[in-house]
N, C-alpha and C positions, 0 to 999 in steps of 0.2 A: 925275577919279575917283581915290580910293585906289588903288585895285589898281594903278593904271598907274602911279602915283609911285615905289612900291617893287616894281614889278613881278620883276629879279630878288631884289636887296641894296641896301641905302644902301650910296652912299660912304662908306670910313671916315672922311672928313673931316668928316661929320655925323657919325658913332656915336663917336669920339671926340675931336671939338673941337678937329682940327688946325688948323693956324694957315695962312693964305694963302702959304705957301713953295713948297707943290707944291699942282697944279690936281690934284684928285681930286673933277670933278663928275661922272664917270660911280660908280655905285654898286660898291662892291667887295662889302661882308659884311655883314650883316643882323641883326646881335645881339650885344650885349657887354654885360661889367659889368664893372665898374673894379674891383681886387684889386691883391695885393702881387705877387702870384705869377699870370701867365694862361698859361692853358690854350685852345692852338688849339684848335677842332674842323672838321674837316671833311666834308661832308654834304649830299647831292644832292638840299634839301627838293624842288627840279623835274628831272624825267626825262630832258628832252632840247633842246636848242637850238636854237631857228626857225632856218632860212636856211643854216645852217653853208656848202652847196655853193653861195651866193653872196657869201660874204664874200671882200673883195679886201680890206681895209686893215685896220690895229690898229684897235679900236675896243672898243666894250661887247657880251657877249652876252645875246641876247634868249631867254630860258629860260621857260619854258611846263609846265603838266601836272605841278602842286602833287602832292607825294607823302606823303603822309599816313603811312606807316611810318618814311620818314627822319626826319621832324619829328619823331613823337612818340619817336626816339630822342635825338635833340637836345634834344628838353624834358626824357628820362630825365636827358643828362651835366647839364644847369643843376639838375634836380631835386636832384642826388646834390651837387653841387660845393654848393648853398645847405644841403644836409645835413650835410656835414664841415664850415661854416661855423660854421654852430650849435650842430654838440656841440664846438666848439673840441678838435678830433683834433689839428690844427697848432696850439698857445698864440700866441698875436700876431701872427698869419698869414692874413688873408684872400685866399681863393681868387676868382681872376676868370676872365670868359672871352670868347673871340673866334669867333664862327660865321659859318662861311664857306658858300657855297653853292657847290658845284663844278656844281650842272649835269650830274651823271654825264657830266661832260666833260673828259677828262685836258688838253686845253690852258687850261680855263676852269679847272682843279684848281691848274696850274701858277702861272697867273696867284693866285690865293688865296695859293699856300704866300709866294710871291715878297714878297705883301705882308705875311705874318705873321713871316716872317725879316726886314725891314724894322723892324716895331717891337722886336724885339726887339734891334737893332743888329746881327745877323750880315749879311747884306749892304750894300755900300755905297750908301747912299740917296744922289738925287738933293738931298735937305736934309735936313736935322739932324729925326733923328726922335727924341734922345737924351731929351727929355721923357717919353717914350710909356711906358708901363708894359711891359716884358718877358713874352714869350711862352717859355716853359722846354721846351713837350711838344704833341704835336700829336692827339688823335683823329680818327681816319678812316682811311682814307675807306672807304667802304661795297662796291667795287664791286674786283677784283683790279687791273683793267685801269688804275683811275686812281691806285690803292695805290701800284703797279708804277712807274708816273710819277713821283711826286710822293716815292718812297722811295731813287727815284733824286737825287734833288736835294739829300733831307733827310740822306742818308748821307753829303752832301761835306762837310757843318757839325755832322755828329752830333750832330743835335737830335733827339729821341725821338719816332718816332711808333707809337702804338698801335693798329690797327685790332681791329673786333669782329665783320667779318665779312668781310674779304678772306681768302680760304681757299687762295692760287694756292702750290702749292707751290715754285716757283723764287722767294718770299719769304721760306725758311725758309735762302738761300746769304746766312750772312752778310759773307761776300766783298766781291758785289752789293748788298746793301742789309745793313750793319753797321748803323744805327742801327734795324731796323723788329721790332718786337715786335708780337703780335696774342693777343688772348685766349681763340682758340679754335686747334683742332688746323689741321696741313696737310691739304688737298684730297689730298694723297699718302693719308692715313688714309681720307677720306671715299670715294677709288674706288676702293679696295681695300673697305671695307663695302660700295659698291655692287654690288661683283662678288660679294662672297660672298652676300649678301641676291639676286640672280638663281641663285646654286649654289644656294642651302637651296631654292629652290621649284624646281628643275630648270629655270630658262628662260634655254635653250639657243643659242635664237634670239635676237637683241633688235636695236633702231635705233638708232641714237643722233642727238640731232641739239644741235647745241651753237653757242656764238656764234663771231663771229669775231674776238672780243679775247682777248690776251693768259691770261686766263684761259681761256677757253674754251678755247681748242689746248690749252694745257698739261693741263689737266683731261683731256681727251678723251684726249692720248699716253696719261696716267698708267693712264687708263680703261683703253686698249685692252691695256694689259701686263698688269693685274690680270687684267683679263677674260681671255686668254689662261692664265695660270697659275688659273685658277679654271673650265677648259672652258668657256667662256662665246663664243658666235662673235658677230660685228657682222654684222647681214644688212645694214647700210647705212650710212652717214654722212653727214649733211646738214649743211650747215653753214647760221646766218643772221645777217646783219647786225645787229653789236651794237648800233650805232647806230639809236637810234630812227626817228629822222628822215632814213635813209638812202632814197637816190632808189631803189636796188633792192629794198627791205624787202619792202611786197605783194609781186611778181612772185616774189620765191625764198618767201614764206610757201604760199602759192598751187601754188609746186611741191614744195615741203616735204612739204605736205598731201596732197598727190599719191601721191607713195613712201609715205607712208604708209600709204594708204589702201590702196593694190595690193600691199604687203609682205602675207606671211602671219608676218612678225612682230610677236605677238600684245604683246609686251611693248616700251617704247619709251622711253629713258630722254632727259632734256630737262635740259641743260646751260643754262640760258637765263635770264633776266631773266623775271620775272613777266609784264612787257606784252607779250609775243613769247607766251610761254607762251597768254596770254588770245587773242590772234588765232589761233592754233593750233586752241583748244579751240572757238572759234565754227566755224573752219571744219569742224571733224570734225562738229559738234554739225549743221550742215546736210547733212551728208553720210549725218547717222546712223552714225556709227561709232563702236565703243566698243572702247577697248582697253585695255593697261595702262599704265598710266603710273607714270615715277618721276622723283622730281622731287631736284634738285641742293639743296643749301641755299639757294640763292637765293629760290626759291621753294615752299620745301617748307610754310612756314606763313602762306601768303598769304593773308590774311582777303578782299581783294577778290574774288577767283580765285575762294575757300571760297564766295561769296555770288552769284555770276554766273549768270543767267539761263541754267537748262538743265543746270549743273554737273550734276545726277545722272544726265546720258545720257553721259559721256564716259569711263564706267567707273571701275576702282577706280585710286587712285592712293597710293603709297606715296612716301613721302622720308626723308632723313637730315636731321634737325635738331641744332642746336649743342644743347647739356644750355643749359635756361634755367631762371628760378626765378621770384623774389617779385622785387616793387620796394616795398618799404613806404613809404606815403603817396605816392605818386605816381597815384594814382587820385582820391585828394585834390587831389592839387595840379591833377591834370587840369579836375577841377569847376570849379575858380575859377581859369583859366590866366590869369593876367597877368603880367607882370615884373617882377621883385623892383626893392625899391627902390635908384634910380641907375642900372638895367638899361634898354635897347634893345630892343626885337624887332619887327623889322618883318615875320616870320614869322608869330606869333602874332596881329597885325594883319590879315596876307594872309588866314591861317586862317578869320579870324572874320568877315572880309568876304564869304567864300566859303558859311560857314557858314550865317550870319547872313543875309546881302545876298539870298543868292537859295535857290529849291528844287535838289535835285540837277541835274536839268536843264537849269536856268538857271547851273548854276555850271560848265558845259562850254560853255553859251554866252558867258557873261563871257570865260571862258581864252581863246574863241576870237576874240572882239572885241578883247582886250588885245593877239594875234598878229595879228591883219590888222588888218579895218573891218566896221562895220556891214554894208555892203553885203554883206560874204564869209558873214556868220553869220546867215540869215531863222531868224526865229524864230515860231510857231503864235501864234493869235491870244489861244485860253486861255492860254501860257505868257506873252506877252507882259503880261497883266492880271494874271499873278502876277507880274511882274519890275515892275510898276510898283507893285504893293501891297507887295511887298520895301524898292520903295528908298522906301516912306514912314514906314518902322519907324524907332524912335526909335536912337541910337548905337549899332550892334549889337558895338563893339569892351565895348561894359558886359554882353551876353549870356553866358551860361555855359551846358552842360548834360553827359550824359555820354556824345557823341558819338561822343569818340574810345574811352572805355571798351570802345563794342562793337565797332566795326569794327575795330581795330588789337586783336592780340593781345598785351597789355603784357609778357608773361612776354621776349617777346622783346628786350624792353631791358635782359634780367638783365647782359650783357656789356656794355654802355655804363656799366652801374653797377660792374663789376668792374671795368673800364678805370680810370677813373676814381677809387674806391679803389685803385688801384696805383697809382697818379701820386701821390696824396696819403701814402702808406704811403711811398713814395721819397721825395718833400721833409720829410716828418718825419725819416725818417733820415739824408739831405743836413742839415739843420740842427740833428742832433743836438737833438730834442725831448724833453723830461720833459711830464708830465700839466700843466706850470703855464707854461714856459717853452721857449723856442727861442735855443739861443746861433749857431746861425749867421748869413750875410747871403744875404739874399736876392737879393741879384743875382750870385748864384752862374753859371757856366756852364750852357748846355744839356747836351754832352756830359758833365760830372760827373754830371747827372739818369739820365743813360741807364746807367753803371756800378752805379749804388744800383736800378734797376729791374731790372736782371740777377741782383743778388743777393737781390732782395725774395722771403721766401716770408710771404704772411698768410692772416689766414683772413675768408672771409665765409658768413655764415648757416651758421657750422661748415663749412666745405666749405673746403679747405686750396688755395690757389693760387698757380704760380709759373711763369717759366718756361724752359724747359728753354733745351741749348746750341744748337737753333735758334733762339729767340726766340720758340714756340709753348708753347700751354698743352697739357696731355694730357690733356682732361677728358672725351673722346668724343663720343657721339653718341645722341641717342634715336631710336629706327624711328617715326615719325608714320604715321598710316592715317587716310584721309581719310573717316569715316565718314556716312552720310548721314543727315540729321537733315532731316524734311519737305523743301524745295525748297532747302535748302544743303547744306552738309559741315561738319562738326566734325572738329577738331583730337584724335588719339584716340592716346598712345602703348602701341603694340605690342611693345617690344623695344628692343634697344641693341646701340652695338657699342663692345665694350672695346678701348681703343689699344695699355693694354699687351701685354693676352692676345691680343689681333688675333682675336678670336671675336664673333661675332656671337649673340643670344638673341633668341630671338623667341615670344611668348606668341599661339601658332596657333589655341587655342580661343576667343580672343577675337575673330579674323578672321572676319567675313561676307564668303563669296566670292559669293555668290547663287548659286552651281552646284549641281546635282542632284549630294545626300549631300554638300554645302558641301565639293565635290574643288577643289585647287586648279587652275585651267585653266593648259594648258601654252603651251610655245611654243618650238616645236621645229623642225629644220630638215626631218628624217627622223624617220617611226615610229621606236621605241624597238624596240630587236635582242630578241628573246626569247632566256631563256636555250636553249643551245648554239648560240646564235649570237655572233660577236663582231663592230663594227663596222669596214668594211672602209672608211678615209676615204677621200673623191676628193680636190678641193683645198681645199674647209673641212673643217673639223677637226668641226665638228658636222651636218654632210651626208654622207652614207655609204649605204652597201649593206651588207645584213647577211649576212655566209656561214657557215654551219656550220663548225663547230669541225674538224677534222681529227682523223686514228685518236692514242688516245694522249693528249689534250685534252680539256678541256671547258669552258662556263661555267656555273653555278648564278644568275646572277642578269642583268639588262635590262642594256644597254648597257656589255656588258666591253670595253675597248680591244683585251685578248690573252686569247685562250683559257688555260688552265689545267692546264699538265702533272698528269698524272697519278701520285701517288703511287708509287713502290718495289712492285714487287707486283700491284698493279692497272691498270687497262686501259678504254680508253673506247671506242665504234662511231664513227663518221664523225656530228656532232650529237648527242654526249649533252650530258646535262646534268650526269652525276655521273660518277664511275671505278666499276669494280667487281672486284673480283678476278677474277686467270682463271684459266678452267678448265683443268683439264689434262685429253688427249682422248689415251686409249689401247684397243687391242683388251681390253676388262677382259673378266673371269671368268664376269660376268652378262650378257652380250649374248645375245643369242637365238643368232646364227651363232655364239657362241663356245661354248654350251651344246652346241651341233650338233656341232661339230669334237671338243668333249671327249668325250661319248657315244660317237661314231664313234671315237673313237680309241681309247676302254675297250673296247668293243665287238670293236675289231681285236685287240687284246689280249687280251682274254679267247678271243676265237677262236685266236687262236696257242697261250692255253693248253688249250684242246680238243682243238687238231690234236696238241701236243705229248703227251698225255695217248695219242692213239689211235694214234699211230705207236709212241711206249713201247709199248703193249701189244702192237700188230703188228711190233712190230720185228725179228722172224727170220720174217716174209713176206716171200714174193716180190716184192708189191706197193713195201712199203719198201724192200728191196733195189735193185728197178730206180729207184723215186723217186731213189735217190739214197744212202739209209742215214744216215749220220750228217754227210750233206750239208745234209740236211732240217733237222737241229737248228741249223748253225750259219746257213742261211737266218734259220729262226725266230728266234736270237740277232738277227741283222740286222735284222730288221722289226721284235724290240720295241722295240731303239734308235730306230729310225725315228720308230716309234711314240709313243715317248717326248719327242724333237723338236720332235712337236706340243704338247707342254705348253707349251714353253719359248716358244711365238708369244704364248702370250696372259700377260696381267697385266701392271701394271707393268715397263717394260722396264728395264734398264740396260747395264754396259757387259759384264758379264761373261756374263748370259743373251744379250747379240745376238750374242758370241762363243760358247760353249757353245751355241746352238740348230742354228749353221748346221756346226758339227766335229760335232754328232752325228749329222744328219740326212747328210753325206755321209758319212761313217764306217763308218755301221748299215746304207745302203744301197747304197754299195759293195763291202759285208762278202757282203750278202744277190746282190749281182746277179752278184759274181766265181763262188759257188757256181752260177749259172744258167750263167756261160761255163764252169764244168767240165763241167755237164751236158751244155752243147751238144758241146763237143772231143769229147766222150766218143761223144756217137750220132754225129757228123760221120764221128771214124774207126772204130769200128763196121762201120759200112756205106760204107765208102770201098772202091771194087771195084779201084781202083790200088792192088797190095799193094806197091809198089814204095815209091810216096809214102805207102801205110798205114806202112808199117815206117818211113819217115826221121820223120813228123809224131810217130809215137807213144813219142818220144825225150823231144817236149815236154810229154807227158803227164803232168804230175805235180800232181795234183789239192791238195795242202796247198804247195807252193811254187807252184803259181796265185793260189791263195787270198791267202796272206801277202805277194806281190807286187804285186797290183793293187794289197790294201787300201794297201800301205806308200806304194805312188805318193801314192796319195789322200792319206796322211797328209801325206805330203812337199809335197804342194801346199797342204793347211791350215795345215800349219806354217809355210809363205813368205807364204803372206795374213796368219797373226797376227802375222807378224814386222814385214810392212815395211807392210802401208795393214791394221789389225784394223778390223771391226767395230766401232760406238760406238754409242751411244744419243745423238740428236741430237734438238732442239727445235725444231720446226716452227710458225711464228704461224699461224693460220688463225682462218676465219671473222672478217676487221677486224679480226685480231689479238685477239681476244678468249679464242681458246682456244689452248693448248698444247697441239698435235702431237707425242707422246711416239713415237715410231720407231725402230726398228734402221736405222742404215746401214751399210750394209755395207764402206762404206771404200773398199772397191776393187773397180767393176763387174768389173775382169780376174781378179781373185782369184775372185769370186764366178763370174764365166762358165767360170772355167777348172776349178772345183769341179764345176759343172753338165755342162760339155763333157767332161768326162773320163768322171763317170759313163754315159752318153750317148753315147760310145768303145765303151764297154766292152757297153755296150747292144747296140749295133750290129753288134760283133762276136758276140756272142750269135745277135742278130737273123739277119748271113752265114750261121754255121756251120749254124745250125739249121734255115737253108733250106737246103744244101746234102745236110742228110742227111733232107730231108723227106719222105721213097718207104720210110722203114720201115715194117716190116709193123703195117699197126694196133692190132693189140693193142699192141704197144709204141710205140706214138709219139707219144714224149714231145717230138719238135719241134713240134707245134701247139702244146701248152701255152707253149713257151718264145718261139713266133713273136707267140702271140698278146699273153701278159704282157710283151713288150718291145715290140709296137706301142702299147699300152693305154702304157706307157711313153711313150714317144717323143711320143706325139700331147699327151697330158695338159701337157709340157714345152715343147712348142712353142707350143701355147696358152698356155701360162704365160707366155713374153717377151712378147710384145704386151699382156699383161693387165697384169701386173705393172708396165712402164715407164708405161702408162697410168693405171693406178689406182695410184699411187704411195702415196697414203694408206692403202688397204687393203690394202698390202702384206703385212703377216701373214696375214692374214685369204686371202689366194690364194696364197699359198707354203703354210700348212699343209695347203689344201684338194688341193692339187696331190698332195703327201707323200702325202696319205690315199689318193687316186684310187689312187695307184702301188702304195702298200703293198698296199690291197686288190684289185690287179688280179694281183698276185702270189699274196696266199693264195688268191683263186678261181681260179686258171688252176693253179698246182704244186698244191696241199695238198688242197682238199677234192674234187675227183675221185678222190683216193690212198684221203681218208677215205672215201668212198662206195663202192670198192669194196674195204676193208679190211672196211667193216663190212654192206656188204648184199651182196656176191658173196664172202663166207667159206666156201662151201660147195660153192660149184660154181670146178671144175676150176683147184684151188688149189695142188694138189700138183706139187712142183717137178719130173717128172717130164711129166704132164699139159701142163704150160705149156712145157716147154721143146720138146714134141713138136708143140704150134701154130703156135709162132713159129718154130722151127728156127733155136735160139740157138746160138751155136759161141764157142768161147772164140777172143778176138785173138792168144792167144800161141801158137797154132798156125799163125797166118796166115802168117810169115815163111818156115815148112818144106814149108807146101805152094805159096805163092809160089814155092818155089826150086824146086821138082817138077813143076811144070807148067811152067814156060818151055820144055821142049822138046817138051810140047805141042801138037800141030800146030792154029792154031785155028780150023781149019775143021770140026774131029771133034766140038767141042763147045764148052761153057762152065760153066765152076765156079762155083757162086756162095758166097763164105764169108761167113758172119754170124756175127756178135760176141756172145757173152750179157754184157750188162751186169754181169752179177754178177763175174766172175772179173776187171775193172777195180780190182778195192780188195778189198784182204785180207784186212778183216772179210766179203768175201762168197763167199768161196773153201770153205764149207764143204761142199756136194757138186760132184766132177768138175770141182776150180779149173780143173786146167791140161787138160782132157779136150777134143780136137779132134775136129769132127764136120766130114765133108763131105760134101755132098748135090749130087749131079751132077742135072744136069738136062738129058735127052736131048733134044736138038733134032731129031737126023737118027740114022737107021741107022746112020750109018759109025760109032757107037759100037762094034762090036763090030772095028774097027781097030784099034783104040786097041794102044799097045803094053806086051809083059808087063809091063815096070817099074811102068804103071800101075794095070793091069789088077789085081797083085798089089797095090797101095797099097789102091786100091781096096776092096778084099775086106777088106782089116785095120781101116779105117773103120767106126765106128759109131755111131750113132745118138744 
């Protein structure tokens, strides 16, 4: 049978016409045409190699599972090379060429390159190959892994090789391989667009599962760095045997499919060979599972893939494809494939037997008969009747049709056909050609070839190409969408990604996602953080818990890594999503309790000026004399200060009102409370019955240097608080810091307590004295008024600390109130009892005469003379009682009987009339 004759390559001792020197009956290459100048090619027309993990000795490999896209790129390089033939590009230069089959197998690659440096004289042959026509440049190979091989080799002899679709980027060190150029970008450019094409659609999550050759690792590191620098996390990595025919292949397919299935990541990118890719997608397709797929260059325009039973259940799939174009006439030349004349191809042979010989079916049963035996491959009894009506067809190597047009997508030969012109674009300027003529020799060096392809820039179908100082072209990339067209997929490009700009485009309204409102589906590791949330990561970087923002921060938009300080000025709660200015929070003007406190405080004031008004008027009564006289006014002066105080609580505070509030209010009302301890000294000694201690206390009696004393202490102590810890206006955050706490602090609790404590001294003393002379006769007694306004005192202030240290914030707001209680616990207890009876008892018994006969007033400055009078006394006879009239205390009240002394005995016992004459005549001179 055909098939099995040339089953992988003829020997090149058939293909061209070596002579019995060396034994070459095993087949080596499977296609040539004799030229001045050849051009290796290398190319995996078969997928994988029978037996590999039984082979024990040198020998031939047996290659199996015809690949229909390597071919019809092999027939693009003959297509193009019989193109620059015919339009005579090179003048007197026919182009030839050598096609090697590697088998997608770098030791089976090895052996190829071995024999095509052979004829060209760079390696020492076993005999004289110096007849053979020269091999100058090498295309291939197809696959990184056997690139990587065989670039190794070609780099010791710097012989040119050009691949069009090995993409590994540790082929771009030209260190490692100096001699390897390729016509499309580094896999460095391609997983760097694959990572930004998962950023543009947010899929966060993804799998990766990739081979285990040479490219595939590298691809996969290169991946996993992008993917990192593009937020991008791997929820898994599987790797599979790149080799087809590998004994573990099913068993990790199988588990592959597995992880996949149980990931809940929905997106899943495939580093792989198309045939791996296809077992993959059967098994998901039994599984019923659909997800997303992305597919590597390898297999991103896979026409068999695109046509495979069930493809529309394995969801959407997206790839990076090289930039391809036209091939003109080569669709042509497909129709009527045969081999130019003087040409070999035992390919196009294999092809047609395959084609021709049997139905689809039948041509997977051939492949499989050619690998084993009949026995291994039963075949149905219908297919059988077709395989015998096949092989009765007439030569089917004479069949033509437009097979390969539909299944193979031609655009993808555009690089075999670049390739290809760059090789001929170098030996034109290697031989220094004009349009008619070539002056060089053609048995030039390899290496010379490879310096003129460095510096080559030309152009095809207008499209300018060259390649750069890795030996890469920069020509990018097209986003392919695999879109569905009844029971297949069509090839659909969506976007691109620029090498230079490093940007990816993508044309999104041409994408059918099938999602309700065509959203695109995620795939994620974590719900996404809503804003004033930021994502708090565990050990992946896209797996997280989301926490609210903290005071001061915020975020506005889904998934912020870091909350977002807040602007100069503004302010954010615990979870916002935006700042906002803050408020500033002071006792202001319009508060309802600030309305209260100011009314109460005009209110107080205008009553001070009422009282002030009706003591004016009564001022040479009786009534105002005992109040006090022009004690009364400087009271009043003291409470309006006080009064006034209270302004200084509310409004905006600053540093000089929190100092001026708290100097007036102890000031005004120390001014006012010193005058209540004159009052009280005043009735104390009065009615002090010890004239002994009357006469030494009434020394201290000095009602205006009382006055000016106390107040001065008081001053002396405001003046050491402003000196050394003043009052400030301080800012308080409150409420999550959202508002400003505008406050008086006072600096210095000791300042401030010692302000408080003094006044509160002075109270107190009040309080003693007043109690002590509390037994005067009721019309006059003015110590209840003073006990009582200094308890109303006392109690309002001790209330005050507790309140005050606890409600810190309404600080103003309870110190003015306190102020108020006092103020007014002083005009109702001293002033408007004075007023009520100035103005509704004017009439009845007012006359100073009348009043001084009720109370039985006596002037003090007689007490010391009859003090001295009575000590001899006897005091068992009796007892004297002497009473003070208030009025002869102060100067202005001296206007009847200032110094006029009255003593009223009070008979207890008979033995009155004992008494002796010294007294008895004292007595008598006494009056009333």
């Amino acid at each position: 049978m055909l098939f099995r004759a040339y089953l992988c390559a003829l020997g090149a001792s058939f293909l061209l016409g070596i002579g019995s020197c060396c034994d070459h009956s095993e087949s080596i290459c499977g296609a040539q045409a004799p030229g001045d100048i050849l051009i290796g090619v290398l190319n995996p027309c078969h997928t994988k190699v029978e037996t590999l993990q039984n082979r024990t000795r040198p020998g031939s490999f047996n290659c199996t599972s015809f690949d229909l896209l390597s071919f019809t790129r092999a027939l693009a390089v003959i297509h193009t090379i019989d193109t620059i033939n015919h339009s005579g590009f090179i003048p007197g230069v026919r182009l030839g060429y050598v096609i090697c089959d590697t088998c997608s197998y770098a030791t089976k690659a090895l052996q190829n390159t071995e024999y095509l440096l052979s004829i060209n004289g760079t390696l020492s042959p076993q005999c004289n190959h110096m007849d053979r026509l020269p091999v100058k440049a090498i295309i291939g190979e197809r696959f990184s892994e056997v690139s990587i091989t065989v670039a190794r080799l070609l780099g010791l002899y710097m012989v040119p090789q050009i691949s069009t679709t090995s993409s590994a980027p540790i082929l771009s060190d030209k260190v490692r391989f100096p001699s390897f150029l390729r016509t499309i970008p580094s896999d460095t450019h391609q997983t760097r667009a694959l990572a930004r094409l998962m950023s543009h659609f947010s899929w966060e999550w993804v799998g990766v599962v990739y081979g285990d050759d040479d490219y595939g690792k590298e691809a996969m590191q290169k991946f996993l760095r992008h993917a990192e620098e593009e937020q991008v996390c791997v929820a898994y990595q599987e790797v599979l045997p790149h080799y087809l025919d590998h004994v573990d292949s099913e068993r990790r397919i199988k588990e592959v499919a597995r992880q996949i299935r149980s990931s809940k990541a929905e997106v899943v990118l495939l580093i792989l060979k198309e045939q791996l890719v296809k077992k993959l997608f059967e098994d998901m397709l039994r599984a019923n599972v659909s997800k997303i797929w992305i597919a590597s260059d390898a297999w991103s325009m896979a026409r068999p893939l695109a046509s495979m039973e069930g493809i529309n259940g394995v969801g959407d799939i997206f790839g990076f494809s090289f930039i391809t174009g036209p091939n003109p006439g080569f669709e042509q030349f497909l129709q009527k494939l045969e081999p130019g004349p003087g040409a070999t191809n035992h390919f196009i042979e294999e092809y047609k037997e395959l084609r021709f010989g049997c139905t689809p079916e039948l041509l997977q049963h051939k492949a499989c008969i050619a690998a084993h035996s009949q026995d291994h491959c039963p075949l149905s009894e219908s297919l059988q009747f077709k395989s015998e009506l096949a092989c009765s067809l007439p030569d089917p190597q004479k069949a033509d049709d437009d097979f390969l047009i539909n299944v193979v997508d031609l655009t993808l030969t555009y690089n075999d056909r670049v390739a290809t012109w760059a090789i001929a674009h170098a030996i034109r300027e290697l031989l220094k050609c004009n349009d008619t003529f070539c002056s060089g020799e053609t048995t030039f060096p390899p290496w010379k070839l490879l310096q003129e392809l460095k510096k080559i820039n030309f152009t095809v179908d207008n499209h300018q190409f060259y390649f750069n100082e890795d030996g890469d072209f920069v020509n990018g990339y097209d986003l392919i969408n695999w879109v569905k067209a009844g029971n297949e997929r069509r090839f659909e490009v969506v976007g691109g990604y620029n090498l230079v700009e490093k940007e990816i485009k993508i044309r999104k309204t041409v994408i059918n996602w099938g999602t309700p409102n065509n959203t695109v589906p995620e795939s994620i590791c974590s719900k996404p953080c809503p804003p004033g949330t930021v994502k708090k990561v565990s050990n992946i970087s896209c797996c997280y818990n989301c926490t609210q923002c903290e005071e001061g921060t915020y975020s506005d938009a889904h998934n912020l890594d870091n909350c977002l300080p807040c602007p100069n000025g503004t302010w954010s709660r615990k979870g916002a999503t935006q700042c906002q200015p803050r408020t500033e929070e002071f006792f202001r003007w319009g508060d309802p309790y600030a309305v209260f406190l100011l009314t109460a405080a005009g209110l107080g004031v205008l009553l001070l000026l009422v009282v002030l008004i009706i003591f004016a008027v009564g001022r040479n009564s009786p009534v105002v004399k005992v109040a006090g006289g022009n004690l009364c006014y400087v009271m009043q002066a003291g409470l309006a200060v006080s009064f006034g105080s209270i302004v200084l609580f509310m409004g905006k505070p600053n540093d000089h009102i929190c100092r001026a509030r708290q100097t007036m209010y102890g000031l005004g009302f120390t001014l006012c409370i010193s005058c209540i301890l004159v009052k009280a000294f005043r009735t104390f000694l009065a009615f002090l019955f010890d004239l002994n201690r009357q006469h030494k206390l009434k020394k201290l009696y000095k009602p205006p240097a009382i006055i000016v004393v106390t107040t001065a202490l008081q001053g002396i102590i405001c003046l050491f608080w402003l000196i050394f810890a003043s009052p400030y206006m301080e800012k308080i955050l409150v409420n999550q810091n959202m508002t400003i706490l505008l406050r008086c602090n006072e600096g210095s609790n000791a300042g401030f307590g010692a302000m408080l404590a003094y006044i509160s001294l002075v109270a107190f003393v009040c309080f003693v004295l007043a109690l002590k002379g509390r037994k005067v006769p009721q019309r006059f007694n003015e110590t209840g008024y003073i006990i009582f306004s200094v308890l109303i005192y006392l109690f309002v202030w001790v209330c005050f600390i507790p309140i005050y240290i606890t409600k810190n914030e309404q600080s103003s707001a309870i110190q003015a109130s306190a102020i108020l209680v006092s103020n007014y616990g002083i005009i109702f207890c001293h002033f408007l009892p004075k007023c009520y009876m100035i103005l509704c008892k004017k009439k009845v018994d007012i006359s100073s005469k009348a009043y001084l006969d009720r109370v039985r007033i006596f002037s003090i400055t007689s007490t010391h003379s009859a003090f001295a009078d009575s000590s001899s006394v006897d005091s068992g006879a009796g007892s004297m009682v002497s009473v003070t009239t208030p009025g002869p205390l102060y100067p202005e009240e001296s206007g009847t009987s200032t110094n006029s002394v009255a003593t009223a005995w009070i008979t207890e016992e008979p033995q009155a009339k004992d008494l002796s004459p010294h007294l008895r005549k004292r007595q008598r001179r006494c009056s009333i």
